[in-house]
C-alpha positions as CSV (number, residue, x, y, z in Angstrom):
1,X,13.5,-5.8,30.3
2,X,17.5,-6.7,29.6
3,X,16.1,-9.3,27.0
4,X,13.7,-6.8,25.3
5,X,17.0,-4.1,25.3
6,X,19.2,-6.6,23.5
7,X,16.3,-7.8,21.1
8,X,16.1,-4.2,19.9
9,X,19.4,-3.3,19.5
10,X,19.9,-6.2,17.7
11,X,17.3,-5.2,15.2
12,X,19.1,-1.7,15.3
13,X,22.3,-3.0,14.5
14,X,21.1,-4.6,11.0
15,X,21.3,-1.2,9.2
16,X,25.2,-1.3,10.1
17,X,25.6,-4.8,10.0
18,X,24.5,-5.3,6.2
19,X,24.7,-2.9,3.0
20,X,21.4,-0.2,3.4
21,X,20.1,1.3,-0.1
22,X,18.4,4.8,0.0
23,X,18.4,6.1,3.8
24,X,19.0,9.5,4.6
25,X,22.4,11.2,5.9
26,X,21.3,12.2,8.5
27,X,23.7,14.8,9.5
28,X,23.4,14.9,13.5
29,X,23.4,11.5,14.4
30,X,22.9,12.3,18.5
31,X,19.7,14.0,17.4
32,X,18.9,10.8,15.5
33,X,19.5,8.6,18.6
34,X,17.4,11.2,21.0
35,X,14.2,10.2,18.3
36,X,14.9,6.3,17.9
37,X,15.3,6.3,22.5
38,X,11.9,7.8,21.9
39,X,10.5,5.9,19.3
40,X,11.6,2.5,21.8
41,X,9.5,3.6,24.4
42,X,6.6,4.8,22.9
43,X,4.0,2.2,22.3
44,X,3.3,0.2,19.2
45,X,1.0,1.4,16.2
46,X,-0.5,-1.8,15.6
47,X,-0.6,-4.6,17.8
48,X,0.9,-8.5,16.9
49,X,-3.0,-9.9,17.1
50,X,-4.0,-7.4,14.8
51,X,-1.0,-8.2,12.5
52,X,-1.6,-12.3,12.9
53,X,-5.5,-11.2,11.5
54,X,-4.2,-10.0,8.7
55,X,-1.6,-12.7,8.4
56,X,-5.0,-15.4,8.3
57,X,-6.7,-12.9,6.0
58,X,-3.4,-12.8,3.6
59,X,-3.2,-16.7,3.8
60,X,-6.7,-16.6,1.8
61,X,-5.8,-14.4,-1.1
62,X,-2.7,-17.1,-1.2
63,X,-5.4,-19.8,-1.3
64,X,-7.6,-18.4,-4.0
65,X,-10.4,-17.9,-1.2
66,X,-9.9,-13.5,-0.8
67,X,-8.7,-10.8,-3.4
68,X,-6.7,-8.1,-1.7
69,X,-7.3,-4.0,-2.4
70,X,-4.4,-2.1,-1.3
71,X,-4.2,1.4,-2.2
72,X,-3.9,5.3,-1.4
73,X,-0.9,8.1,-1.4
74,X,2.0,7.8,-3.3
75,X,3.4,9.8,-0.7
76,X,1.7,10.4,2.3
77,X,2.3,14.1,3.6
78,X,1.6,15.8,7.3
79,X,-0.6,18.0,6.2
80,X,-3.1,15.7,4.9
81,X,-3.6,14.0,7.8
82,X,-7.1,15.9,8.4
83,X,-10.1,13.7,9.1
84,X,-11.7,15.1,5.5
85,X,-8.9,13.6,3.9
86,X,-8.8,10.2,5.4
87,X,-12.7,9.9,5.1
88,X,-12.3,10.1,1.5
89,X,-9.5,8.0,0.9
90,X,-11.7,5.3,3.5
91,X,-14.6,6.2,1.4
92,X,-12.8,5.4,-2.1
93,X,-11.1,2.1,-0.8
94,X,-14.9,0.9,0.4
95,X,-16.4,1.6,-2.6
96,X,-14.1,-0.8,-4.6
97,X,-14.5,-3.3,-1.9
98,X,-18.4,-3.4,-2.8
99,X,-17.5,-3.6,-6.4
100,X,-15.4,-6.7,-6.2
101,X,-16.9,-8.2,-3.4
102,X,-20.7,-8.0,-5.1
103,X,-19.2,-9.2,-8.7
104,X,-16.7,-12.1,-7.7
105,X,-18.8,-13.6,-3.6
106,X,-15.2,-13.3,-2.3
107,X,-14.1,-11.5,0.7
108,X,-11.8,-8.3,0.0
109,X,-8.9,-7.8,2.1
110,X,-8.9,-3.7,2.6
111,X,-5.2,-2.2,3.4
112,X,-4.4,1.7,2.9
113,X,-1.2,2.8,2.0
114,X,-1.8,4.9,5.2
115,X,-0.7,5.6,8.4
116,X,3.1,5.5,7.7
117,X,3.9,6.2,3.8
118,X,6.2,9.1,4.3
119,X,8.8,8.2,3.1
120,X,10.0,7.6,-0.8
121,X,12.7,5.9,-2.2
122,X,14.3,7.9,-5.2
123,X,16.4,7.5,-7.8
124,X,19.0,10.0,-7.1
125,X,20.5,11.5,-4.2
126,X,20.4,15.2,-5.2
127,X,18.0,17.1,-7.3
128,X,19.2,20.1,-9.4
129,X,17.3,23.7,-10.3
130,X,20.0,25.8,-12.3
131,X,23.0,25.8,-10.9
132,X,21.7,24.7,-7.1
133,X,22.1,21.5,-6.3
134,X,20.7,19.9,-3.1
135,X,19.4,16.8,-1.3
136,X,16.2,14.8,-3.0
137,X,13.0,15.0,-1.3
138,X,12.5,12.1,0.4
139,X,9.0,12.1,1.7
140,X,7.9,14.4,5.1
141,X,9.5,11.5,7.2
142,X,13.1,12.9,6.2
143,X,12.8,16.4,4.7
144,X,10.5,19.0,3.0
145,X,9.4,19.4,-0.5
146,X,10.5,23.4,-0.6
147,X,13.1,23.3,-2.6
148,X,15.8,25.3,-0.2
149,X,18.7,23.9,1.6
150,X,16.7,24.3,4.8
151,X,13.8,22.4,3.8
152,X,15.9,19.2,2.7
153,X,18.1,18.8,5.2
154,X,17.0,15.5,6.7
155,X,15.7,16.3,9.9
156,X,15.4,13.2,12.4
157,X,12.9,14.8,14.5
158,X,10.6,14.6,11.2
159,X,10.6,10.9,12.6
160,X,8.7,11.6,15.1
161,X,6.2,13.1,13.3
162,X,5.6,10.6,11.4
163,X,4.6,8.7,14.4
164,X,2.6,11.1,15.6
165,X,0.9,11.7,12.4
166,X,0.5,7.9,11.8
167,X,-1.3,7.8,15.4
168,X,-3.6,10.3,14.5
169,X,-4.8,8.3,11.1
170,X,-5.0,4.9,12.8
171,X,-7.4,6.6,15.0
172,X,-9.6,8.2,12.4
173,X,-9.9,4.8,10.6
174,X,-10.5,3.2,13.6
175,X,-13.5,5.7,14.5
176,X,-14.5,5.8,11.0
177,X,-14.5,1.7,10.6
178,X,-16.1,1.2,14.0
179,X,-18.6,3.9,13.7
180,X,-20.9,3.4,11.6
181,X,-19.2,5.5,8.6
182,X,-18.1,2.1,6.9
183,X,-21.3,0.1,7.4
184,X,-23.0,-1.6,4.6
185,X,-25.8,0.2,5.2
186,X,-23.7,3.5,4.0
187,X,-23.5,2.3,0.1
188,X,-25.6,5.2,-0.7
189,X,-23.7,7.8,1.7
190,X,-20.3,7.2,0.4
191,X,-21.9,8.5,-3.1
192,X,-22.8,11.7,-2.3
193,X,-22.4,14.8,-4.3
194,X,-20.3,12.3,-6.4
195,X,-23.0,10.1,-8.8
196,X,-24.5,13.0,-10.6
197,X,-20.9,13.7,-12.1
198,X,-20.1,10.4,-13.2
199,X,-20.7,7.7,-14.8
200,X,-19.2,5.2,-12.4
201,X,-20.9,6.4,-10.0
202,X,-24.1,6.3,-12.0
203,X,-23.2,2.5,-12.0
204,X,-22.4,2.2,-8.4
205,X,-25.6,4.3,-7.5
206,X,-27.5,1.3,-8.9
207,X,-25.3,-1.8,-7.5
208,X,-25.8,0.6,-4.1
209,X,-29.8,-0.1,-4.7
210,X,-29.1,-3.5,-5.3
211,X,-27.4,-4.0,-1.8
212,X,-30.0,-1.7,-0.3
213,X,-32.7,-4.1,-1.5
214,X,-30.8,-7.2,-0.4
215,X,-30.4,-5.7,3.3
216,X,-33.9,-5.3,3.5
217,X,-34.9,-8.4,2.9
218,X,-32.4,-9.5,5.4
219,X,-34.2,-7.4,7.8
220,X,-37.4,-8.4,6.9
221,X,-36.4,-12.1,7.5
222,X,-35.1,-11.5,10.8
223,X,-31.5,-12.1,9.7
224,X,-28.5,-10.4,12.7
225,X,-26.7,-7.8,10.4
226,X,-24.9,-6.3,13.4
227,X,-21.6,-7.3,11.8
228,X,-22.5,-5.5,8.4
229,X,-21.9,-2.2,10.6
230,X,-18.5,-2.3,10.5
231,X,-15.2,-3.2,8.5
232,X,-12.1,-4.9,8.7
233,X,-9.5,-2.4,7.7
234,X,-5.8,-2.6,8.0
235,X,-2.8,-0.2,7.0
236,X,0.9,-0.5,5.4
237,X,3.8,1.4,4.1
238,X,7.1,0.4,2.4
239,X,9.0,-0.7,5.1
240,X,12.0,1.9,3.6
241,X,13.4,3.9,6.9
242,X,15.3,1.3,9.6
243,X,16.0,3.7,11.6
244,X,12.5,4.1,12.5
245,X,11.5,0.8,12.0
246,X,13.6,-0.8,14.2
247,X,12.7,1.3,17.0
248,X,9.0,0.2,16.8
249,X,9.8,-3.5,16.8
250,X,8.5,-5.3,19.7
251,X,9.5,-8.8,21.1
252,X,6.7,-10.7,22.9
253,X,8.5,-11.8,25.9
254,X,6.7,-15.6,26.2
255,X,7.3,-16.2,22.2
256,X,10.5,-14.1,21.6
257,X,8.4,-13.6,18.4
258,X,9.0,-10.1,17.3
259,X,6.7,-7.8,15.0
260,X,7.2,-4.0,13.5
261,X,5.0,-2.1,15.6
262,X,4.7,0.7,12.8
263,X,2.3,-1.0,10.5
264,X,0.1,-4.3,9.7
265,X,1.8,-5.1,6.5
266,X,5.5,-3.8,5.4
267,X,6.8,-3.9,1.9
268,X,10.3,-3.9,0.6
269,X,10.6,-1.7,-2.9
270,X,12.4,-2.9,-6.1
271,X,14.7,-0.8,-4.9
272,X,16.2,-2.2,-1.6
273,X,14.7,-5.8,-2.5
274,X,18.6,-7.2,-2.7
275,X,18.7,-10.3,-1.2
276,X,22.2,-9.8,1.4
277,X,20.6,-6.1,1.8
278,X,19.5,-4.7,5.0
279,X,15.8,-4.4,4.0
280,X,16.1,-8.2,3.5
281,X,17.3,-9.1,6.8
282,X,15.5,-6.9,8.9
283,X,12.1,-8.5,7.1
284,X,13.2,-11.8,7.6
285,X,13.2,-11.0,11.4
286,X,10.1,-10.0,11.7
287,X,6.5,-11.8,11.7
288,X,4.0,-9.5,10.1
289,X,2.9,-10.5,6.7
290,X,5.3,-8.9,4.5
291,X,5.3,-8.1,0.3
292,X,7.9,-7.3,-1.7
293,X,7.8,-5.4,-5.1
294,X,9.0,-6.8,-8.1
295,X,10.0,-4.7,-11.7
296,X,10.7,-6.1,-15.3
297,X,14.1,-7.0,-14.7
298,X,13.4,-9.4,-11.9
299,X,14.7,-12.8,-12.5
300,X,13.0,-16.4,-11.6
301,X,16.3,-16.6,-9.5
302,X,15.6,-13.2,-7.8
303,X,12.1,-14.7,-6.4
304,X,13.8,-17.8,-5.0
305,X,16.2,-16.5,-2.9
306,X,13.6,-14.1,-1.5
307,X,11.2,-16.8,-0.7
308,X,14.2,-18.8,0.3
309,X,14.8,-15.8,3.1
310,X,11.6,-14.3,4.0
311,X,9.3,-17.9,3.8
312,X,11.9,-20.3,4.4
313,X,9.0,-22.7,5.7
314,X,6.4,-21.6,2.5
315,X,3.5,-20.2,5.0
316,X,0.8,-18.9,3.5
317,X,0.0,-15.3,4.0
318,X,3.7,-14.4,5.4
319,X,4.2,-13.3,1.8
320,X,3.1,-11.1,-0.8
321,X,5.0,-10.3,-4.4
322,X,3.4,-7.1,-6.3
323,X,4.5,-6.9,-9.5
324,X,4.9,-3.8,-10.7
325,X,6.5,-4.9,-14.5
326,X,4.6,-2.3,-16.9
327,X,1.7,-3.1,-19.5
328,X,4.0,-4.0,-22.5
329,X,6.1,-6.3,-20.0
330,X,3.8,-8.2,-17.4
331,X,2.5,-10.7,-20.1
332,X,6.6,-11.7,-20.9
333,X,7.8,-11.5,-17.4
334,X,5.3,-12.8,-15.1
335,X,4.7,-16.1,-16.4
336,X,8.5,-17.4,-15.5
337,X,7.8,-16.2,-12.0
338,X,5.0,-17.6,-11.1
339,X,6.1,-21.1,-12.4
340,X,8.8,-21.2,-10.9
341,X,7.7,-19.8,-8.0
342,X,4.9,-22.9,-7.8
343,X,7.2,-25.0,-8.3
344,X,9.5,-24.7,-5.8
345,X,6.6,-24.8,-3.3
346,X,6.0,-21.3,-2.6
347,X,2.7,-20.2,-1.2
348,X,2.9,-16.6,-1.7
349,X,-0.3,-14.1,-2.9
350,X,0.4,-12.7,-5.9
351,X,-0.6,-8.7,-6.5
352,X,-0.7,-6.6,-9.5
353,X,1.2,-2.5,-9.0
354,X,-0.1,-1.3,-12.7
355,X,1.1,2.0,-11.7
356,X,5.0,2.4,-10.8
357,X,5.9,0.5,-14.5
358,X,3.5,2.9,-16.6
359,X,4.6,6.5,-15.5
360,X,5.2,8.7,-18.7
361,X,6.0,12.9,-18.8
362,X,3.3,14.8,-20.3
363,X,4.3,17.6,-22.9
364,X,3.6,20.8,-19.6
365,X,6.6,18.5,-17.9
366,X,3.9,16.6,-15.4
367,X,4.6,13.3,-14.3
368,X,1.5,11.3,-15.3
369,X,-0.4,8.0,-15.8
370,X,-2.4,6.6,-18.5
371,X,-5.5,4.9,-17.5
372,X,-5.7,2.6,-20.4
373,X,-2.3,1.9,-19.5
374,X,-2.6,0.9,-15.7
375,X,-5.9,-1.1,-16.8
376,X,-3.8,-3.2,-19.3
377,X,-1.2,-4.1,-16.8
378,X,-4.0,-5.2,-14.9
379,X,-5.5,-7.3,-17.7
380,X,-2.4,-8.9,-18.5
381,X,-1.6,-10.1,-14.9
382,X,-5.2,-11.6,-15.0
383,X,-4.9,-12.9,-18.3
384,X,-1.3,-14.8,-17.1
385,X,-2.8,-16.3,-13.7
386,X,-6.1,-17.4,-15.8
387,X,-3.8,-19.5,-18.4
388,X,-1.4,-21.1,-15.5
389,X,-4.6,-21.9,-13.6
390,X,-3.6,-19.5,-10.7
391,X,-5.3,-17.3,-8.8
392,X,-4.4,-13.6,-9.5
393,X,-4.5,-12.0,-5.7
394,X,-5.6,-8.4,-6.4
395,X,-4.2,-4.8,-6.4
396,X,-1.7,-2.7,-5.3
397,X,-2.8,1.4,-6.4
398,X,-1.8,5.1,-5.7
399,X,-5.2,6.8,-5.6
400,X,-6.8,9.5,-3.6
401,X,-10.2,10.5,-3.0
402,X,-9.9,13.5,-4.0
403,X,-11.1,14.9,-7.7
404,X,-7.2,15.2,-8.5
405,X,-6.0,15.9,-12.4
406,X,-2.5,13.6,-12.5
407,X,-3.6,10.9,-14.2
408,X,-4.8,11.0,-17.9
409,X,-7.7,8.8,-19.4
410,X,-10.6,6.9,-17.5
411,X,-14.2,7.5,-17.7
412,X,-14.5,10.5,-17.4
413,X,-11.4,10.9,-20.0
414,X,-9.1,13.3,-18.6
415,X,-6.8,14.8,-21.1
416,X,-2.9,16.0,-20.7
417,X,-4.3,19.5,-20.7
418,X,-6.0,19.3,-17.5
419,X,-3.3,18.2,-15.6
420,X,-2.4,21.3,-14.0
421,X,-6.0,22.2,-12.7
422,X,-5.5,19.9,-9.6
423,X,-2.1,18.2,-9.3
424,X,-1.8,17.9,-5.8
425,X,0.7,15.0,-5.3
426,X,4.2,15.4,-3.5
427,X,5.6,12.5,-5.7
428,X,4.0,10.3,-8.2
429,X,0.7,10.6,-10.0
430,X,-2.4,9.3,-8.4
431,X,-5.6,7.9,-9.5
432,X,-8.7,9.8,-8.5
433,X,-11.8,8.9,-7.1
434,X,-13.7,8.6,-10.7
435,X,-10.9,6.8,-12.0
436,X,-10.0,4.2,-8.9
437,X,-14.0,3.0,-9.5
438,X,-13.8,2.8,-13.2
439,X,-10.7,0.4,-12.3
440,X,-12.9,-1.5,-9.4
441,X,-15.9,-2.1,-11.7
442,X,-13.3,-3.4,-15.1
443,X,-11.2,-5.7,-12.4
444,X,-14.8,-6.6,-11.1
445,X,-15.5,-7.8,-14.8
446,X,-12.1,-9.6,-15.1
447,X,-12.4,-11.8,-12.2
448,X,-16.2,-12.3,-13.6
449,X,-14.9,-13.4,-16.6
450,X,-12.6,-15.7,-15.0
């Protein structure tokens, strides 16, 4: 018990030890200490077997053998964790999965940005209205989106919550994955009240006939489809808050391995990515598979010293770099990367984030997406692992399931002037469900192509 004391404490003491970008101030730091006691004893999210799985199934996408599909809120808030809400974010991720799987015969590794993503980085400390001035909402995790000094006062006990919350959607997806709702028998299910309003859906009606007919046949031959009942899911968050991180990191006592105990996969941001920061070190102590985000002014140099201290021995699967460049940048600055990345021996999977680089204001004031604009990000990462004769490892997307109006364009060609009809979002603009298939069926055809 001493060991598993000190082992903590040491990962406790990084946030003070090295130079920590974008946490909170929280102003009552024996309140703070009362949650993180808490946090320590409570038991893991996730377990270290469940994170090694993923840590094989991440070692495939680095191999060329799996694509990855990793996606949901921007922001994650309380009061969407209802079982409604994570359904249809379960439903939407599934439905993609079909997509790829049926156009490119290669397994699809499913994550959610779920289960922990309350918290946001931002780019300034304060936010101003007139001639108030007060703290920057910082996700649920920290403080509240009303914009009174109340409300954004970081509250540790938020912390908590976010556990709690967290705990409650890891057990919906379990139920939901386990119980027959993400079967392959469901294809048609998951479409309901949805096909007659679109025309993705129109296209994934019949690919959901197609299936259909091929699971009968299995049937009818006698062929065990038991494990077609049920899906592998797994969940992730940036990796942003130590102070709650490090109180869910266990130590296996026989291995003195440790893992975060918050979620399967952790990211760092482009933000907090520096490679003597905090978020650094406290990544390279742990063993979960880990990604780090990457912008347009990342340099070849950058990606070395990362691998350098978060896959010192080149595993594959330990790491992941999404790049998150923008459309009109991805085809300039990704080739350098990856080059030099191979050449240097790293093994990492590589993962496309067409959102974060494309976000634009719309004339009402909305933050907002352009479909067109995430798909071409998307086309150019394809298009620069096809010519370098490397595999390009999948996505990395906000999107709900929900018929939200924040991002402009897609199929069903949302225009600026509907944005205010549903924009739900407590930060950034997300795709919705229409749009997120009309992306899964146009990546579907790039790795076709390919």
């Amino acid at each position: 018990m001493e060991v598993l004391e000190r082992r903590t404490a040491e990962f406790a003491d990084v946030r003070r030890t090295f130079p920590a970008a974008q946490q909170p101030d929280w102003p009552d730091p024996a309140a703070l200490r009362d949650v993180t006691d808490g946090l320590a004893a409570a038991a893991p999210l996730v377990t270290a077997g469940q994170c090694a799985e993923l840590r094989g199934r991440m070692a495939a996408v680095a191999r060329g053998e799996a694509i990855l599909l990793q996606g949901g809120d921007c922001a994650e808030t309380f009061a969407q964790v209802t079982p409604d809400s994570v359904r249809r974010k379960l439903k939407t991720l599934l439905q993609m999965a079909v997509v790829l799987t049926h156009a490119t015969a290669l397994p699809v590794v499913k994550v959610g940005r779920m289960a922990g993503q309350y918290a946001k980085p931002r780019s300034s400390p304060v936010e101003r209205q007139g001639a108030l001035v007060l703290p920057s909402y910082r996700g649920d995790a920290v403080n509240g989106l009303e914009f009174t000094a109340a409300a954004r006062t970081p509250d540790p006990v938020r912390l908590r919550t976010m556990y709690e919350a967290s705990a409650s959607t890891l057990e919906l997806v379990r139920t939901l994955t386990t119980g027959g709702f993400a079967g392959l028998s469901q294809v048609h299910s998951w479409n309901r009240g949805f096909v007659a309003r679109s025309r993705a859906g129109e296209r994934y009606e019949a690919l959901a006939d197609e299936i259909g007919r091929s699971l009968a046949f299995m049937h009818a031959c006698g062929i065990d489809t038991g494990e077609l009942g049920t899906a592998e899911f797994f969940v992730s968050h940036e990796g942003l808050l130590l102070d709650y991180e490090a109180a869910l990191v266990r130590t296996d006592p026989e291995t003195g391995r440790s893992w975060a105990g918050s979620g399967h996969l952790l990211w760092i941001g482009e933000r907090t990515r520096q490679a003597d920061g905090a978020h650094v070190e406290f990544f390279s102590r742990i063993d979960n598979p880990i990604a780090v985000k990457l912008g347009p002014s990342t340099r070849a140099d950058d990606v070395l010293r990362l691998i350098d201290r978060l896959d010192p021995h080149r595993e594959p699967g330990r790491l992941t770099f999404v790049v998150r460049a923008g459309a009109e940048r991805v085809r300039d600055v990704l080739p350098v990367l990856v080059e030099k990345t191979a050449a240097e021996g790293g093994r990492v999977c590589w993962v496309s984030d067409p959102m974060h680089g494309n976000t634009t204001t719309a004339p009402s004031g909305h933050k907002t997406r352009r479909f067109e604009t995430v798909l071409d990000e998307v086309r150019g990462f394809v298009e620069v692992h096809r010519a370098l004769g490397t595999h390009p490892g999948g996505i990395h997307v906000e999107l709900t399931g929900d018929d939200v109006t924040e991002c402009v364009g897609g199929g069903d060609e949302l225009l600026a002037e509907d944005l205010p009809a549903r924009y739900e979002t407590a930060c950034d603009p997300r795709l919705n469900h229409t749009q997120s298939l009309d992306l899964a069926f146009l990546l579907a055809e790039m790795y076709r192509d390919q």
